[in-house]
NULOTOR-646266 format. One record per residue: x, y, z of N, C-alpha, C, O in turn; residue in one letter; residue number from 1. Coordinates in nm, 4 decimals. Example, Ala and Ser with C-alpha at 12.3 -4.5 7.8 and 13.67 -1.06 7.14 Angstrom:
<sites>
+----------+----------+----------+----------+----------+----------+----------+----------+----------+----------+----------+----------+---------+-----+
|       nX |       nY |       nZ |      caX |      caY |      caZ |       cX |       cY |       cZ |       oX |       oY |       oZ | residuo | num |
+----------+----------+----------+----------+----------+----------+----------+----------+----------+----------+----------+----------+---------+-----+
|   1.3190 |  -0.5690 |   0.7800 |   1.2300 |  -0.4500 |   0.7800 |   1.3200 |  -0.3300 |   0.7800 |   1.4236 |  -0.3319 |   0.8465 |       A |   1 |
|   1.2850 |  -0.2250 |   0.7080 |   1.3670 |  -0.1060 |   0.7140 |   1.2900 |   0.0030 |   0.7870 |   1.3409 |   0.1138 |   0.8039 |       S |   2 |
+----------+----------+----------+----------+----------+----------+----------+----------+----------+----------+----------+----------+---------+-----+
</sites>
This chain:
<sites>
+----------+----------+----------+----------+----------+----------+----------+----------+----------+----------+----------+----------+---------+-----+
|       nX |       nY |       nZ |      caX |      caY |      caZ |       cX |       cY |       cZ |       oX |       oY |       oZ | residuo | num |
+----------+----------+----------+----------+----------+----------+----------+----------+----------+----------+----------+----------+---------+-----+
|   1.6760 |  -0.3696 |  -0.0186 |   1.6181 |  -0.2801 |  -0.1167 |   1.5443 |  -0.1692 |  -0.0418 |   1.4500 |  -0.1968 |   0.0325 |       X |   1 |
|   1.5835 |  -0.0528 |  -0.0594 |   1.4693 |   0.0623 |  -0.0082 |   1.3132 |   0.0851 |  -0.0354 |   1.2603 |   0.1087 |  -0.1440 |       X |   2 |
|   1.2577 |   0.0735 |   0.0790 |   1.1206 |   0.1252 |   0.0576 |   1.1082 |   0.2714 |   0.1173 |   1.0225 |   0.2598 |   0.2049 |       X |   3 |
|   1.1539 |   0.4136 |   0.1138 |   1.1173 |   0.4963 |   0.1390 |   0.9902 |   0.5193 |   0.2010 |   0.9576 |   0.5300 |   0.3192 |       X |   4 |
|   0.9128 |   0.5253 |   0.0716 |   0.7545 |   0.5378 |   0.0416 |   0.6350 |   0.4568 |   0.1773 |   0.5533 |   0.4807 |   0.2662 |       X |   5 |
|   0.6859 |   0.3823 |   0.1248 |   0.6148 |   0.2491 |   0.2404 |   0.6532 |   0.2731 |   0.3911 |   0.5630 |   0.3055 |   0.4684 |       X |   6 |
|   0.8023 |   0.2569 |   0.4444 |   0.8792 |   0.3005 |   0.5483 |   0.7971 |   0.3957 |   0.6044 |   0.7283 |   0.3813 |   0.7054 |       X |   7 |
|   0.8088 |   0.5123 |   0.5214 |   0.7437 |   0.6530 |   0.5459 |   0.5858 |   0.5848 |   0.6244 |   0.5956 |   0.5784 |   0.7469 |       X |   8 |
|   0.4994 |   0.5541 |   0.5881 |   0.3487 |   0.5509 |   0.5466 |   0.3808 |   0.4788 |   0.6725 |   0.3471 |   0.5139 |   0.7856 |       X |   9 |
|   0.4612 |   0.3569 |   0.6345 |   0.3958 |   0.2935 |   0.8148 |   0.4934 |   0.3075 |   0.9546 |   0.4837 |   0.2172 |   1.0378 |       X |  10 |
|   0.5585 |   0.3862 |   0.9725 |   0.6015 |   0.4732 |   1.0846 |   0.5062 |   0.6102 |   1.1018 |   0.4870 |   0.6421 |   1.2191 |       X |  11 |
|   0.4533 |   0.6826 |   1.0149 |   0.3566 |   0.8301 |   1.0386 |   0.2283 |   0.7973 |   0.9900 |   0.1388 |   0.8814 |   0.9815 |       X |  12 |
|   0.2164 |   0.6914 |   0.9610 |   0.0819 |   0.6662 |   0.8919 |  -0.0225 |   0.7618 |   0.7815 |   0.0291 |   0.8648 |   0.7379 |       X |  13 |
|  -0.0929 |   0.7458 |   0.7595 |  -0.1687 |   0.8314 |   0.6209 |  -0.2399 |   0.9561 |   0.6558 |  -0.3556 |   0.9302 |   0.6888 |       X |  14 |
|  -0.2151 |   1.0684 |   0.6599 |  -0.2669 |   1.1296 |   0.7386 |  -0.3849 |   1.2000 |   0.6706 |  -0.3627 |   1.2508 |   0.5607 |       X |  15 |
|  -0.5341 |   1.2107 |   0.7346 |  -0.7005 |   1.2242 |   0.6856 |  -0.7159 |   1.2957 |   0.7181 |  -0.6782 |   1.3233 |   0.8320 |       X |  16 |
|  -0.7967 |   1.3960 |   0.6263 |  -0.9410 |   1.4955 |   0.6834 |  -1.0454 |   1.4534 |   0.7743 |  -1.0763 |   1.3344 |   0.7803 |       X |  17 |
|  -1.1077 |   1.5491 |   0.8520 |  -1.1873 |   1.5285 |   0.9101 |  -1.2782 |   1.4351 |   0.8672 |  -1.3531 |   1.3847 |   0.9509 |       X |  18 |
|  -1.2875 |   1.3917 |   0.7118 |  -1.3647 |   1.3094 |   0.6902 |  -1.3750 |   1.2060 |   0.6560 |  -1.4735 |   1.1636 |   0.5957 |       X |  19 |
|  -1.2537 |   1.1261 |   0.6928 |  -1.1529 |   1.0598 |   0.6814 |  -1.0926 |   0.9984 |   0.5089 |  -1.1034 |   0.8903 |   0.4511 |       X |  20 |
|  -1.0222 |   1.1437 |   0.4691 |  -1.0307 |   1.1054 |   0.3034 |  -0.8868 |   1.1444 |   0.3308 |  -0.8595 |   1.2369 |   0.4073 |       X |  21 |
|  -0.7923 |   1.0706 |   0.2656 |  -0.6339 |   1.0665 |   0.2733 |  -0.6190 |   1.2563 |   0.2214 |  -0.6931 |   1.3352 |   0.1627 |       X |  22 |
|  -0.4605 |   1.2640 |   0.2920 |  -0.4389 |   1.3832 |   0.2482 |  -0.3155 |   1.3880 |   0.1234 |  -0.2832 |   1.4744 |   0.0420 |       X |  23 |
|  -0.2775 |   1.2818 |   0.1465 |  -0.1172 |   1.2777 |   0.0185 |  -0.1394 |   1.1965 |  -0.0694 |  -0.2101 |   1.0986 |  -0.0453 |       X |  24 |
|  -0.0976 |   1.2123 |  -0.1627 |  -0.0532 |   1.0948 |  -0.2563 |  -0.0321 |   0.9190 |  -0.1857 |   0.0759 |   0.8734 |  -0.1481 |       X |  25 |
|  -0.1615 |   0.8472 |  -0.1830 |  -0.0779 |   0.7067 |  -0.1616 |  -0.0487 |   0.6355 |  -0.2053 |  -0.0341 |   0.5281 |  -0.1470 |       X |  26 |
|  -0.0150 |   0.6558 |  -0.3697 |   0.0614 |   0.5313 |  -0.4572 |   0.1896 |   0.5115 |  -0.3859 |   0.2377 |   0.5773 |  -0.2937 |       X |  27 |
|   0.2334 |   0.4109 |  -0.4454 |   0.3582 |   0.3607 |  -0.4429 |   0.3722 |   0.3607 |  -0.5998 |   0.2635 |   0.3880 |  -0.6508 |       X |  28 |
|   0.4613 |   0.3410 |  -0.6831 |   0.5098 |   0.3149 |  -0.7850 |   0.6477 |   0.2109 |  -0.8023 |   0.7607 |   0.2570 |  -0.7859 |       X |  29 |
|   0.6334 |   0.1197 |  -0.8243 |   0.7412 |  -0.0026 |  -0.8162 |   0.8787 |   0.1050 |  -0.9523 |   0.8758 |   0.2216 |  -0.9917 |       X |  30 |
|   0.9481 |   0.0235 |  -0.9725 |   1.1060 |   0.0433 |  -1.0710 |   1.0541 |  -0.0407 |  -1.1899 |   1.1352 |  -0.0553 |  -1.2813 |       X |  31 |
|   0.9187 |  -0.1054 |  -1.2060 |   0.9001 |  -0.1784 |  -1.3052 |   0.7738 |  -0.1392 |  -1.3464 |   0.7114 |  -0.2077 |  -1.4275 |       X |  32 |
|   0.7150 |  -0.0050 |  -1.2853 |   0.6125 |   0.0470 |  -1.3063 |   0.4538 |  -0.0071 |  -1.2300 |   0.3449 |   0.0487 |  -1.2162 |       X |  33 |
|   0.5009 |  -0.1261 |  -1.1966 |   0.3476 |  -0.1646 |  -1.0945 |   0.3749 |  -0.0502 |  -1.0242 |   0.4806 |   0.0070 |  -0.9976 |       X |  34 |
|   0.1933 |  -0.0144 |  -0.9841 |   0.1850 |   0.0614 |  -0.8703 |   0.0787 |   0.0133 |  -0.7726 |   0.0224 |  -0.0875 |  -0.8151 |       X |  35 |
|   0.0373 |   0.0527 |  -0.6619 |  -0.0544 |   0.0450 |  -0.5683 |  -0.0652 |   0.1091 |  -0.5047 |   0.0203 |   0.1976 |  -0.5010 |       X |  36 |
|  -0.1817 |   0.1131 |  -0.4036 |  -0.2213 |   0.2368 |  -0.3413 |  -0.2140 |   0.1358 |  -0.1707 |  -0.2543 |   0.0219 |  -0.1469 |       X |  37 |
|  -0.1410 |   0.2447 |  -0.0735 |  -0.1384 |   0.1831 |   0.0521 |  -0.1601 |   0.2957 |   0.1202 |  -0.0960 |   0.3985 |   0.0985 |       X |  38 |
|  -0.2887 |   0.2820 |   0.2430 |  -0.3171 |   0.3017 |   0.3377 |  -0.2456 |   0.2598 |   0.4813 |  -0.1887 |   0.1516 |   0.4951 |       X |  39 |
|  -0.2529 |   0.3327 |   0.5586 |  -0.2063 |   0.3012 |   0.7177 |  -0.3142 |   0.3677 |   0.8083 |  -0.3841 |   0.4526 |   0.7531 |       X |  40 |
|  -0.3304 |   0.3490 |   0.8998 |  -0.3980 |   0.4136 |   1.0159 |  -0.3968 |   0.5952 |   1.0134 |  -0.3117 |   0.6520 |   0.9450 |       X |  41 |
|  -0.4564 |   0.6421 |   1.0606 |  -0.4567 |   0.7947 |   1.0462 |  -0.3614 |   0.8072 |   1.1830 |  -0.3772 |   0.7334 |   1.2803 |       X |  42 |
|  -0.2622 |   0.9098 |   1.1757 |  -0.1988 |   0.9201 |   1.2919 |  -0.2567 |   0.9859 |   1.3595 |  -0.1888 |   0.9745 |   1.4615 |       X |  43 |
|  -0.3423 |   1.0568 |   1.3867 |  -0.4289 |   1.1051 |   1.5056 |  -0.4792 |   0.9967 |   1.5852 |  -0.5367 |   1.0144 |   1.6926 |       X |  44 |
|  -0.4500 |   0.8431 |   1.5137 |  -0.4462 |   0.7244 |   1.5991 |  -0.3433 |   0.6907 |   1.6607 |  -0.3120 |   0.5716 |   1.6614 |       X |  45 |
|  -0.2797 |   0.7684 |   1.7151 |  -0.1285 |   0.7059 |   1.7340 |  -0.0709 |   0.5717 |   1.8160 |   0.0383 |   0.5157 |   1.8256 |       X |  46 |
|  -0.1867 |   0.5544 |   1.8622 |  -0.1762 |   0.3963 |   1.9252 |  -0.1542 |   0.2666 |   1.8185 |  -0.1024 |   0.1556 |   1.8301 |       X |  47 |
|  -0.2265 |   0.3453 |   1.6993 |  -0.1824 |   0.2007 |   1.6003 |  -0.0660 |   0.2446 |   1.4852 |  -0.0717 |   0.2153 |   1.3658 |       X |  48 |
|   0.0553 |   0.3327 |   1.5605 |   0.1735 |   0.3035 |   1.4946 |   0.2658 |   0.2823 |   1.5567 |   0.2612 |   0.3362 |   1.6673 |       X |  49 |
|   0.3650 |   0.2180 |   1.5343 |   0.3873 |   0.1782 |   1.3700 |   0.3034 |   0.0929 |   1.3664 |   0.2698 |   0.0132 |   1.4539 |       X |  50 |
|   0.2460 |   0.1148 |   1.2076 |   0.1327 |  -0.0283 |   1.1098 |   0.1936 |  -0.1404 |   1.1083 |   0.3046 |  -0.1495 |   1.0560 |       X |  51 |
|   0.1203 |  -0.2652 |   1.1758 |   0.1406 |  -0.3631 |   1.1520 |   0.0776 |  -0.4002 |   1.0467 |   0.1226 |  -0.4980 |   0.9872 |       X |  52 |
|  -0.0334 |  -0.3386 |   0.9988 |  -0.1189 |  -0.4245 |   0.8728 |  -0.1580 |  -0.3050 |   0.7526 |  -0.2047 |  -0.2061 |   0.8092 |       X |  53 |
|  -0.1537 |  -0.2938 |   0.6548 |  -0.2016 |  -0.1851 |   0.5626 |  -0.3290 |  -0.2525 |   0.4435 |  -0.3457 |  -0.3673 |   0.4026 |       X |  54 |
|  -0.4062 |  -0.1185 |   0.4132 |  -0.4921 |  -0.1323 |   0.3619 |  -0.3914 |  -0.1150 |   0.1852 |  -0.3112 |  -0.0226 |   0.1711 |       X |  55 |
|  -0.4134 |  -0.2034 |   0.0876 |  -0.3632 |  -0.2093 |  -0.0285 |  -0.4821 |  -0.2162 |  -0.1431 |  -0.5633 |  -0.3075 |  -0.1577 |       X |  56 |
|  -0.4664 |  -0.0546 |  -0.2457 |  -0.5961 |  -0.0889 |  -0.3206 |  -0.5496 |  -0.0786 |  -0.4489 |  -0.4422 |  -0.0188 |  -0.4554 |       X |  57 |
|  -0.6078 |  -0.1284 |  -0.5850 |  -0.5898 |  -0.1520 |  -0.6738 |  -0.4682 |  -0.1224 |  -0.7603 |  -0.4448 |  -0.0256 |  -0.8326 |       X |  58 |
|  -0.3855 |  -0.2489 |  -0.7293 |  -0.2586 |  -0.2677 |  -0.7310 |  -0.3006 |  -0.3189 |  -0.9412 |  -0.3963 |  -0.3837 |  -0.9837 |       X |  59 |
|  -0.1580 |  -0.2415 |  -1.0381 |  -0.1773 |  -0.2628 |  -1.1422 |  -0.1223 |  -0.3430 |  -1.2097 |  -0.0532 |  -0.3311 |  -1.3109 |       X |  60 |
|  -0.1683 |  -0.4661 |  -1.1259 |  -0.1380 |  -0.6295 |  -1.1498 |  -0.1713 |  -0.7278 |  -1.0450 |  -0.1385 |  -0.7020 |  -0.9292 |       X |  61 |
|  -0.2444 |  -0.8583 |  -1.0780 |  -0.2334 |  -0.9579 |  -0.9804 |  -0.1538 |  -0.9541 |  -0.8431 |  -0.0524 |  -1.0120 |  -0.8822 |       X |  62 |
|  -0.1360 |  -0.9339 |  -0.7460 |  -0.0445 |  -0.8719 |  -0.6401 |  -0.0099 |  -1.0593 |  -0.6379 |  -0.1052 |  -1.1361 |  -0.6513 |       X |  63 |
|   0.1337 |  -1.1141 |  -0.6199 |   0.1716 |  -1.2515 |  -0.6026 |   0.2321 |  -1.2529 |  -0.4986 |   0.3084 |  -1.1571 |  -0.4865 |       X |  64 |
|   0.2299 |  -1.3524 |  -0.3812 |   0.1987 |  -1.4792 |  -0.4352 |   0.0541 |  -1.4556 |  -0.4388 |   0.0091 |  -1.3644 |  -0.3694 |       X |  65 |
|  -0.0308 |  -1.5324 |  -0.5173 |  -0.1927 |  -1.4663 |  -0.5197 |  -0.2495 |  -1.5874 |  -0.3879 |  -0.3488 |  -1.5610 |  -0.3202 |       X |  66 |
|  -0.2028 |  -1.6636 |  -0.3763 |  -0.2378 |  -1.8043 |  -0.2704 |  -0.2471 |  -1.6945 |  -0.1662 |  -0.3627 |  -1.6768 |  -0.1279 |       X |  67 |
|  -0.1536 |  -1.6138 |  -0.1083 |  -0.1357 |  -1.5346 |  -0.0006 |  -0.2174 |  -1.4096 |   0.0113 |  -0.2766 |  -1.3772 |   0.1143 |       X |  68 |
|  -0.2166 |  -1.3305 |  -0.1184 |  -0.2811 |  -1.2335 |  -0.1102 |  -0.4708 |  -1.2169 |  -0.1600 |  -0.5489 |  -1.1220 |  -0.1676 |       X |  69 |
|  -0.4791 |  -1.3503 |  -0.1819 |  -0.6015 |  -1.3857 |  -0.2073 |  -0.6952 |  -1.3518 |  -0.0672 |  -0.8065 |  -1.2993 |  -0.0692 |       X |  70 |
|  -0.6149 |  -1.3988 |   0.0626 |  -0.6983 |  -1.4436 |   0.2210 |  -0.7466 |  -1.2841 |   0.2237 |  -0.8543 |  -1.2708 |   0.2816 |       X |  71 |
|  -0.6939 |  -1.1706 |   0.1771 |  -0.6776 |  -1.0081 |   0.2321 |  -0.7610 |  -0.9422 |   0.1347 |  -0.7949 |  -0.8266 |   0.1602 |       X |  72 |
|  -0.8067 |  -1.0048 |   0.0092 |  -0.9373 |  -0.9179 |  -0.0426 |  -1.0479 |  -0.8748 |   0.0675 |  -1.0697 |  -0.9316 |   0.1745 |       X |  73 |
|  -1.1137 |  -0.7579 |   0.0139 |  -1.2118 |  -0.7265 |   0.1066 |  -1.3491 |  -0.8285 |   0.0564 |  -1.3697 |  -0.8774 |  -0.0546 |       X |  74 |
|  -1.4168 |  -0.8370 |   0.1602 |  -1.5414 |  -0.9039 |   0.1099 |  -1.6048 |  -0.8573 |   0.0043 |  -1.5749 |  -0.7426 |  -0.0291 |       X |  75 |
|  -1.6855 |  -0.9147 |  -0.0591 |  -1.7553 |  -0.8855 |  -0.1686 |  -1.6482 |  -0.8590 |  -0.2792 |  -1.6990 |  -0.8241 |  -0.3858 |       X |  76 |
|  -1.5146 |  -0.8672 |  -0.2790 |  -1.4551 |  -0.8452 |  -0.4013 |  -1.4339 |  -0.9433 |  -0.5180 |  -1.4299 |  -1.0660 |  -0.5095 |       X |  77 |
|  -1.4221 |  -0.8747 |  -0.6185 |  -1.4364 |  -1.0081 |  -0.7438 |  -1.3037 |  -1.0657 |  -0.7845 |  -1.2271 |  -1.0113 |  -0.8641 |       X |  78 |
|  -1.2817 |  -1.1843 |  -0.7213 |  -1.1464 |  -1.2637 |  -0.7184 |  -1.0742 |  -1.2704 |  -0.8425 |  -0.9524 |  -1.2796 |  -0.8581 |       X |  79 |
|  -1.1974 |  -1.2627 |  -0.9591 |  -1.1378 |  -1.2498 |  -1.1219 |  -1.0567 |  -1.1137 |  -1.1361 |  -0.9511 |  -1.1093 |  -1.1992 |       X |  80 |
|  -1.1071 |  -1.0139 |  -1.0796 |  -1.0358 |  -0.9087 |  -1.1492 |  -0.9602 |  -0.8068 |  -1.0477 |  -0.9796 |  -0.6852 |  -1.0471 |       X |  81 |
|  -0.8629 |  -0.8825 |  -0.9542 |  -0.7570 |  -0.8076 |  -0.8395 |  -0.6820 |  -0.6929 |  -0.8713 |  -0.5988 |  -0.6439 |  -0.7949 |       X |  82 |
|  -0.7173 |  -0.6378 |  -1.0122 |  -0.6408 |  -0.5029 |  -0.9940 |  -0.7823 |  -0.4008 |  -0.9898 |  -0.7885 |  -0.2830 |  -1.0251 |       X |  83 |
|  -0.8771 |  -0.4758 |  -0.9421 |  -1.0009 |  -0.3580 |  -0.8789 |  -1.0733 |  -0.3974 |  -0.7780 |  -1.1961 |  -0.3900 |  -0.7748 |       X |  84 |
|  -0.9729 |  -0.4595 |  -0.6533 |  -1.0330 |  -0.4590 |  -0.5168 |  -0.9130 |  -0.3868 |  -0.4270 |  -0.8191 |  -0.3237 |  -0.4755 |       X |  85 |
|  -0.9333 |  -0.4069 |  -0.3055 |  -0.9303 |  -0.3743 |  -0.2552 |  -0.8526 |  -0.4627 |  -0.1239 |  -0.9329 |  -0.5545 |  -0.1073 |       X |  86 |
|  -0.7589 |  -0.4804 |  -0.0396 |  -0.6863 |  -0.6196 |   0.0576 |  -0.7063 |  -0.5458 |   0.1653 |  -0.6962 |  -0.4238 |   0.1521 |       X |  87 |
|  -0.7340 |  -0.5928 |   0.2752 |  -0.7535 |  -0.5450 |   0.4034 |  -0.6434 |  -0.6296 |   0.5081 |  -0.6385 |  -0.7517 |   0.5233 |       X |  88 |
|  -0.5558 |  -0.5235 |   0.5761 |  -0.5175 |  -0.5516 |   0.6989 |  -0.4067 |  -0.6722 |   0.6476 |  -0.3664 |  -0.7607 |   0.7230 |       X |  89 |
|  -0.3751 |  -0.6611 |   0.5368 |  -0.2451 |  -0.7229 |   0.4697 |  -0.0948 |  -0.6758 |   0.6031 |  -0.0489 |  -0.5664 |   0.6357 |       X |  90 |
|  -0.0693 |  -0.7808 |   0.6356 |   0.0612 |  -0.7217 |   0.7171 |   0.1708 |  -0.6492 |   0.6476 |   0.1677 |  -0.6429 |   0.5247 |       X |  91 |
|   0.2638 |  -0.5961 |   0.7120 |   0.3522 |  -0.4927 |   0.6130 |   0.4583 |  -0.5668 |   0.5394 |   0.4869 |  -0.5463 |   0.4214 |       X |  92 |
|   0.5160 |  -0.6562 |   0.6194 |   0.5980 |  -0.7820 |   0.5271 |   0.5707 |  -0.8262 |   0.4230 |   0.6676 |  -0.8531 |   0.3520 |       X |  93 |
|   0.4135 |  -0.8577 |   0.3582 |   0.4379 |  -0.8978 |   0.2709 |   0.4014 |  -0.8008 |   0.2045 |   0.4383 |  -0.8293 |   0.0906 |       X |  94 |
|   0.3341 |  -0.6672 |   0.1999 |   0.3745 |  -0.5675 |   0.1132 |   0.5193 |  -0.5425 |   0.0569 |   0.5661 |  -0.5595 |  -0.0557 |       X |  95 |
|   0.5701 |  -0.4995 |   0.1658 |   0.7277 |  -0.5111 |   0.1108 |   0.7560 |  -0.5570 |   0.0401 |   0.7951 |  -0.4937 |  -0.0580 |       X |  96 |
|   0.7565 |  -0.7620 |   0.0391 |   0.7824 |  -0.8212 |  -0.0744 |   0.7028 |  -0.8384 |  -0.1905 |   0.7297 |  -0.9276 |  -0.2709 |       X |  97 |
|   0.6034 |  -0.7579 |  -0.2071 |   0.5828 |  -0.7227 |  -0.3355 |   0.6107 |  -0.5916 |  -0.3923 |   0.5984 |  -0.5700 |  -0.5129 |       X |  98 |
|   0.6495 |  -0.4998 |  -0.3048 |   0.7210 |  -0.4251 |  -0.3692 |   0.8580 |  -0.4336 |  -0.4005 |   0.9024 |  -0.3586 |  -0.4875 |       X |  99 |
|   0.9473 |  -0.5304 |  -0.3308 |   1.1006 |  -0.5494 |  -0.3776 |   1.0571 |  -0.6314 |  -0.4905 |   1.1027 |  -0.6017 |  -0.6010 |       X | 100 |
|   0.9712 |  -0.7360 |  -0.4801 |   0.9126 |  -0.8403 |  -0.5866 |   0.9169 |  -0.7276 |  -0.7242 |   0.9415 |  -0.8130 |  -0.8094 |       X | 101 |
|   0.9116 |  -0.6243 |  -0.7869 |   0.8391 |  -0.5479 |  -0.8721 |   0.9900 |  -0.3926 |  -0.8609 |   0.9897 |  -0.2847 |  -0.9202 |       X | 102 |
|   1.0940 |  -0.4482 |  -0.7642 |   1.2354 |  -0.3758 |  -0.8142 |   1.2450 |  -0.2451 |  -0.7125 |   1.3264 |  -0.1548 |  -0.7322 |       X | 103 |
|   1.1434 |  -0.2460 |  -0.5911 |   1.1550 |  -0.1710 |  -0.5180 |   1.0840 |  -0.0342 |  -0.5686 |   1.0336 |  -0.0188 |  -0.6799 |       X | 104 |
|   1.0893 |   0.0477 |  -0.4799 |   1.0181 |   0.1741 |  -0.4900 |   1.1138 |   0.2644 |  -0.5723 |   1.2303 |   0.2952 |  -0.5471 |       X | 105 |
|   1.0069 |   0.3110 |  -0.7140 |   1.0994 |   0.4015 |  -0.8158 |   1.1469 |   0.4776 |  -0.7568 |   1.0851 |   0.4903 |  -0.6511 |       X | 106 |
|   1.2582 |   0.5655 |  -0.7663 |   1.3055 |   0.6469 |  -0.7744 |   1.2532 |   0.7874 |  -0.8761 |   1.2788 |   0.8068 |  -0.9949 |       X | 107 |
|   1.1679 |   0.8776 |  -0.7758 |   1.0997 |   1.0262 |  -0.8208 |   1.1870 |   1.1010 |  -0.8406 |   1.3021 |   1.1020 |  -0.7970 |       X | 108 |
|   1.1043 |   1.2067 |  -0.9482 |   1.2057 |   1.3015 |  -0.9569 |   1.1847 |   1.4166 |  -0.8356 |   1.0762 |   1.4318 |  -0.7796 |       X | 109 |
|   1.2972 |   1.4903 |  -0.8055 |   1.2172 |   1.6437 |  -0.7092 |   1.0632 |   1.6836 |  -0.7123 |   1.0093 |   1.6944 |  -0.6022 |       X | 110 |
|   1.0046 |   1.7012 |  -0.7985 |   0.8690 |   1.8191 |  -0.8347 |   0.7762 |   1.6196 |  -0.8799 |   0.6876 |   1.6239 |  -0.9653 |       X | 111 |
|   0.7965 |   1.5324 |  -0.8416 |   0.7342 |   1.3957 |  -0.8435 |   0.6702 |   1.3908 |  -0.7084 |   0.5499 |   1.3695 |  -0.6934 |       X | 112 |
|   0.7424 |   1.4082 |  -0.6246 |   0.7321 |   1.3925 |  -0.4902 |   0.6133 |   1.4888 |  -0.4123 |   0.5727 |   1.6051 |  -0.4120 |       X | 113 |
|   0.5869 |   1.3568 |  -0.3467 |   0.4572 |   1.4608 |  -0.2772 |   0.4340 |   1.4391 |  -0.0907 |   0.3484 |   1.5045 |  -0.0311 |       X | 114 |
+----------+----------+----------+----------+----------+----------+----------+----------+----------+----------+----------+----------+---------+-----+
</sites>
């Protein structure tokens, strides 16, 4: 299944302002409409690409298996309500399989794309 989106993000990573505030669009949008937001390293780090681990934030659903993605909340997050934290340093594998999990990365239109 293609991940474009993802592919993209963790080969060039997310690229930040000086202040380190993303510069693109980092949703993902699944074919079944989940979406999430993924971070990678700023490539002005270029020692940490390709991403082995991505930052994943409020994904718009339980992210499953939850046994797995439970260990990658950030501290202090509220285990009841996972579509408003935040997973740290989640490896990229199992991103993937929650995005093939959810039908792979939609398909944008031209003027979608960012």
């Amino acid at each position: 299944m293609a991940t474009p989106r993802l592919d993209h993000v963790v080969a060039h990573g997310t690229p930040r302002t000086g202040l380190g505030l993303n510069l693109h669009d980092r949703y993902i949008v699944c074919a079944d409409g989940f979406c999430l937001s993924v971070l990678a390293p700023d490539p002005a780090e270029t020692y940490l690409l390709p991403a082995r681990t991505l930052e994943v934030g409020f994904p718009t659903g339980r992210p499953e298996p939850w046994s797995r993605w439970r260990s990658y909340l950030e501290p202090a997050a509220d285990e009841d309500d996972p579509t408003e934290s935040v997973y740290r340093y989640v490896p990229v594998a199992l991103v993937r399989d929650l995005i093939e999990a959810h039908g792979g990365e939609a398909r944008l239109l031209p003027r979608q794309r960012s």
